[in-house]
C-alpha positions as CSV (number, residue, x, y, z in Angstrom):
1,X,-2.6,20.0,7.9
2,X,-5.2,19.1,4.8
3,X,-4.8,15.8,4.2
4,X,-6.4,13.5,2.2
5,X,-6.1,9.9,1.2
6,X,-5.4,8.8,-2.5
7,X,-6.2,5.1,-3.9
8,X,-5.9,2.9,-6.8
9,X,-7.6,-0.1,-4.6
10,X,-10.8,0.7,-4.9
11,X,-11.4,-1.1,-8.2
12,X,-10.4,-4.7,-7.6
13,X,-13.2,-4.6,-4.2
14,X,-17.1,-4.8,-4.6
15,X,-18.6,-1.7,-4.4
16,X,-20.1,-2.0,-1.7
17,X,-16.9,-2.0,0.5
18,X,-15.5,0.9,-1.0
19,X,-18.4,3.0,-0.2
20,X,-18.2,1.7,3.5
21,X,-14.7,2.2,3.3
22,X,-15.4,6.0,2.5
23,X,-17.3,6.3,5.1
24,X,-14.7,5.3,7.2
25,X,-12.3,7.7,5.5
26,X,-14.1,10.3,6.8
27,X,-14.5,9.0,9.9
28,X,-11.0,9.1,10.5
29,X,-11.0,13.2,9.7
30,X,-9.4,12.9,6.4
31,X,-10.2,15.9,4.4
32,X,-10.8,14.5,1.1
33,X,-10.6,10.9,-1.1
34,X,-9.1,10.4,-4.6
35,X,-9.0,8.1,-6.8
36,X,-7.6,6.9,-9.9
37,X,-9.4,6.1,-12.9
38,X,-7.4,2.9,-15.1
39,X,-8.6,-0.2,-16.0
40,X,-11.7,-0.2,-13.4
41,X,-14.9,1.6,-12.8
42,X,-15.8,4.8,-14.8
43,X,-14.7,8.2,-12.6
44,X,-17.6,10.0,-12.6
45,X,-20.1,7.3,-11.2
46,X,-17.7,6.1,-9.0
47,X,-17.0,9.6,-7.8
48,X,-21.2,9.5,-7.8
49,X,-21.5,6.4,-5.0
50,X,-18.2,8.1,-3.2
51,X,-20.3,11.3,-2.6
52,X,-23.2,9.5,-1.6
53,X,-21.4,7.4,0.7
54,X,-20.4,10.4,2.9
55,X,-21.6,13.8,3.7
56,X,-18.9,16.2,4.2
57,X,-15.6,14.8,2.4
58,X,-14.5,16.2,-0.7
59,X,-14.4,13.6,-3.2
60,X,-11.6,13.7,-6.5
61,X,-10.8,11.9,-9.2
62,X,-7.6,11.6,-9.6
63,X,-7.7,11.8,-12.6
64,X,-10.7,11.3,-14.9
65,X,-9.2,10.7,-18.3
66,X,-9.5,12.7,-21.3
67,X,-9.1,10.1,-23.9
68,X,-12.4,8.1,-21.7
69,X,-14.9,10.5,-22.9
70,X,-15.8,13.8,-24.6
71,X,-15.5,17.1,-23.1
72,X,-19.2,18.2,-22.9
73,X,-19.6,15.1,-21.1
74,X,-17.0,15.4,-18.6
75,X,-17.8,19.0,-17.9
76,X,-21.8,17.8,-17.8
77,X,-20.8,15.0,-15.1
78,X,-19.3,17.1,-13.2
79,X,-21.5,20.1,-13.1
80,X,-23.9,17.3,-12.4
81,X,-22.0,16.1,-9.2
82,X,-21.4,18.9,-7.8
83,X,-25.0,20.1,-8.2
84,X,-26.2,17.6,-5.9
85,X,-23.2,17.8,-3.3
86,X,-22.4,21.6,-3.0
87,X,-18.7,22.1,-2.6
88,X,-17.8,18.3,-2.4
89,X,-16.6,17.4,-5.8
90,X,-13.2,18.0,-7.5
91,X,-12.5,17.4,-10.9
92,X,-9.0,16.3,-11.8
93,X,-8.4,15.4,-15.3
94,X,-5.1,13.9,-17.0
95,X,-4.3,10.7,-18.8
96,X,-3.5,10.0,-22.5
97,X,-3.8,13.7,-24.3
98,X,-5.1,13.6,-27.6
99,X,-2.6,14.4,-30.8
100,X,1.6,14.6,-30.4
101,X,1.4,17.9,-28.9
102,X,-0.4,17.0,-24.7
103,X,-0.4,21.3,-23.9
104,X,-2.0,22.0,-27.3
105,X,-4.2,19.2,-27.2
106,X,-5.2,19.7,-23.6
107,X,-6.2,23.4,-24.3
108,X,-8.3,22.4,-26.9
109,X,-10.3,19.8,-25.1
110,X,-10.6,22.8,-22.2
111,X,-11.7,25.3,-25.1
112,X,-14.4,22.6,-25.9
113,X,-15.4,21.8,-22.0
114,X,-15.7,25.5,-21.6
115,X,-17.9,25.8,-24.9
116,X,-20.4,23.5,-24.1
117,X,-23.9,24.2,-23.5
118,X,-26.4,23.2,-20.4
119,X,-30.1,23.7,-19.7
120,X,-29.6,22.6,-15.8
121,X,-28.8,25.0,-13.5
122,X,-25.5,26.7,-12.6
123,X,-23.6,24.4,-9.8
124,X,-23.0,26.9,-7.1
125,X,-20.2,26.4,-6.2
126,X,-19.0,25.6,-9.2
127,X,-16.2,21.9,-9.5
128,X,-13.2,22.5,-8.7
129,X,-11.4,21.5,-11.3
130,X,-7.3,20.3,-11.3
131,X,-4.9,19.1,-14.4
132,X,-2.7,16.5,-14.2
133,X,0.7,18.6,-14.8
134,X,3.9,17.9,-14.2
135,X,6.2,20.2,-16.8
136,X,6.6,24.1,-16.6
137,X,3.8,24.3,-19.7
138,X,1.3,21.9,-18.6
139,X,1.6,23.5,-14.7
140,X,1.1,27.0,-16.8
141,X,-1.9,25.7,-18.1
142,X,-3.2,24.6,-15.3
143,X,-2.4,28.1,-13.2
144,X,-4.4,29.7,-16.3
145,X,-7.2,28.0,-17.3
146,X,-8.1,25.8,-14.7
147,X,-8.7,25.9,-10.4
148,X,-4.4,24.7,-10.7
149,X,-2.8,21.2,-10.7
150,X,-2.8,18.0,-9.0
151,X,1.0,16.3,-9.3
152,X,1.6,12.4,-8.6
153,X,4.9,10.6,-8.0
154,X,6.7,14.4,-7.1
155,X,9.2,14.9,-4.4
156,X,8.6,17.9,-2.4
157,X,11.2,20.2,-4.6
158,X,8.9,19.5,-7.7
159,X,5.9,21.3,-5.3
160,X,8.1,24.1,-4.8
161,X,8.9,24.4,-8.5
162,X,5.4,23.7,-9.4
163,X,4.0,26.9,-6.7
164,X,6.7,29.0,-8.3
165,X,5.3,28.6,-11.6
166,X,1.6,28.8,-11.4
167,X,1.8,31.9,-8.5
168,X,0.4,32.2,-5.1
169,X,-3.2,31.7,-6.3
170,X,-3.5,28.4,-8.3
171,X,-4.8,25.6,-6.2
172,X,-2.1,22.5,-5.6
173,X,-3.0,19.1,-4.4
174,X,-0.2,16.7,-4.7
175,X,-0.2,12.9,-4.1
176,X,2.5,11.7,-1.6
177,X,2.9,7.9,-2.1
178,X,4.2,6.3,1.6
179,X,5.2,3.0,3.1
180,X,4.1,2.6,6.8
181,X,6.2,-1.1,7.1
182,X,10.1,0.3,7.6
183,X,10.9,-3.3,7.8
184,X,9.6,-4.0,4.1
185,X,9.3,-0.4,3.0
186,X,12.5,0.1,0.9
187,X,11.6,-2.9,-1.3
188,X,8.1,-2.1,-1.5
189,X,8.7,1.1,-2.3
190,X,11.4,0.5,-5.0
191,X,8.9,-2.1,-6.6
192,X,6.5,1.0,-6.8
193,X,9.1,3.7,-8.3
194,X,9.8,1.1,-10.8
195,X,6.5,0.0,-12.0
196,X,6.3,3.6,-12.9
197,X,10.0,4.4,-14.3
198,X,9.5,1.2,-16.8
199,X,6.3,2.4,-18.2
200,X,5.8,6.3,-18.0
201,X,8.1,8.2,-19.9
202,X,6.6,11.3,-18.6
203,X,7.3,10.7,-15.1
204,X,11.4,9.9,-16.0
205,X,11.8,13.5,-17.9
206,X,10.1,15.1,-14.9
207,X,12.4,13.5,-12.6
208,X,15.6,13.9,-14.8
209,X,14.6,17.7,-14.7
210,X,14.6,17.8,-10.9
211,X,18.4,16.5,-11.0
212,X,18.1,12.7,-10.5
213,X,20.4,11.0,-12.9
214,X,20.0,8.1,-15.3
215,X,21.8,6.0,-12.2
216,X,19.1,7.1,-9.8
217,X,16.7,6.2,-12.4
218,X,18.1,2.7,-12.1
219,X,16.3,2.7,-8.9
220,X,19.0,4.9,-6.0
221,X,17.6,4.6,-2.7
222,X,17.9,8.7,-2.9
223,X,15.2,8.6,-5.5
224,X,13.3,6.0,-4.0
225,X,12.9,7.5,-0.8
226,X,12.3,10.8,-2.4
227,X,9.1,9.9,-4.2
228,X,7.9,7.2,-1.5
229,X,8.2,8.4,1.7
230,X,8.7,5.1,4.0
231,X,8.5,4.7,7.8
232,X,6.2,6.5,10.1
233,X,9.0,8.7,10.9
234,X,8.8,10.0,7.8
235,X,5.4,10.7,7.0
236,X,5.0,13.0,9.0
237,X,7.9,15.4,7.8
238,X,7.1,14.4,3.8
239,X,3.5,15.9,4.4
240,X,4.9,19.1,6.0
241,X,7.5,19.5,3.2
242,X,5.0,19.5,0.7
243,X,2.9,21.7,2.8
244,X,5.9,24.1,3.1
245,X,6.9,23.8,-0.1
246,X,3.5,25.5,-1.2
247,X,1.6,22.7,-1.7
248,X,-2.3,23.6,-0.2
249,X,-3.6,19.6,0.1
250,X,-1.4,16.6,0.3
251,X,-3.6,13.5,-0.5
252,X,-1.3,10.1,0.7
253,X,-1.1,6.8,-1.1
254,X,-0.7,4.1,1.3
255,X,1.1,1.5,-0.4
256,X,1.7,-2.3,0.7
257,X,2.8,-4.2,-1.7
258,X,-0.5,-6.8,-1.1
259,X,-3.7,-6.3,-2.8
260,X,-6.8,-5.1,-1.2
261,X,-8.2,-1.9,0.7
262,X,-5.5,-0.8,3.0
263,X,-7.8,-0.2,6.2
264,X,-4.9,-1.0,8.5
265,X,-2.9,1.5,7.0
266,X,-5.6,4.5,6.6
267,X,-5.8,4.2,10.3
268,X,-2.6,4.3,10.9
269,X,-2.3,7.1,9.0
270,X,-4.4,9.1,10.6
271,X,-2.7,8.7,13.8
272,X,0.3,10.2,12.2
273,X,-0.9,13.4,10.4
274,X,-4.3,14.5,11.7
């Protein structure tokens, strides 16, 4: 199976553990690391000191933000990156979309990526490069004018929805949040699906369209579990559903509840899917 890891803890730790802790990543035999980009360190450099961390992992960002930075400078960065580390970089870009209109706006800020000009040599190969797409348009997007998409917070039926749409070719790499503690895991993982319901709009119409209701939205226990898969039981099985589903990487949140880097749990997790 290609599996990766996905984190948001990277941030709150000094730098220097998170490059170790990459290094480690690898160790285990995960195929790639991604990472969000928020309220901590700028994407590209951090995906920078990732890459040189390591020497065979793919590093992402998932995502770089559009509304952090202009788009000669995002597509300079990462022609940069993956200049110096053939093959290794992904580029996934999302966030806040510039104007009312996210597909429009997105294409434009593609249009000027793809328009911008370079003295440096041609990256070969070139980025991959991923959109953050949830919705038929966006996912449409992605399958035309970029490498393909890079879902978060999706059950597996939204990967089958989403390889439907964008066709056989399009590259998708979807983030599978999971709970290893069973004990805990329902209320960690409800505390998680509702950080997200209360504040992203985006993520509640995507949901709605895969059938949950306004109830489950209230926080069911059938939505919970599927968006977070929790248990080691069924981590396993939520990886391969994706897989099956169409999806061609699965990159796995571990989630605790706790703050910190969740070095327990990467190991873990490697037990259970590599």
């Amino acid at each position: 199976m290609s599996v990766g890891i996905w984190t948001f803890s990277f941030d709150a730790a000094p730098i220097g553990q998170v490059r170790e802790a990459a290094a480690e990543i690898e160790e285990l035999g995960f195929d790639s690391l991604w990472f969000g980009e928020y309220p901590g360190r700028e994407a590209l450099t951090q995906a920078a000191l990732l890459l040189g961390a390591t020497s065979r992992i793919t590093v992402a960002t998932g995502v770089a933000r559009f509304d952090r930075r202009s788009p000669a400078g995002v597509a300079g960065g990462a022609r940069t990156l993956a200049e110096a580390h053939p093959g290794r970089f992904t580029l996934g870009l999302g966030g806040h979309a510039r104007g009312a209109r996210p597909v429009e706006s997105i294409r434009a800020y593609l249009d000027e990526m793809d328009a911008a000009e370079f003295t440096s040599p041609e990256p070969v190969p070139p980025p991959r490069k991923l959109l953050a797409a949830l919705g038929p348009r966006m996912l449409r997007l992605a399958a035309e004018r970029t490498d393909g998409a890079h879902p978060y917070f999706v059950p597996p039926e939204h990967t089958a929805l989403a390889r439907e749409i964008m066709g056989p070719d399009a590259y998708l790499a979807v983030e599978q949040g999971v709970v290893l503690d069973r004990a805990r895991g329902l209320d960690i993982a409800r505390a998680e699906v509702g950080f997200y319901l209360e504040r992203t709009e985006h993520h509640r119409v995507n949901l709605k369209r895969l059938g949950f209701t306004d109830d489950d939205l209230a926080g069911s226990d059938r939505l919970v579990e599927s968006v977070i898969a929790v248990g080691e039981e069924a981590i396993a099985g939520r990886v391969k559903a994706h897989l099956d589903a169409g999806a061609d990487h699965v990159c796995v949140q571990v989630i605790t509840g706790e703050p910190g880097l969740p070095l327990d749990g990467w190991r873990r997790l490697a037990e259970l899917v590599l």
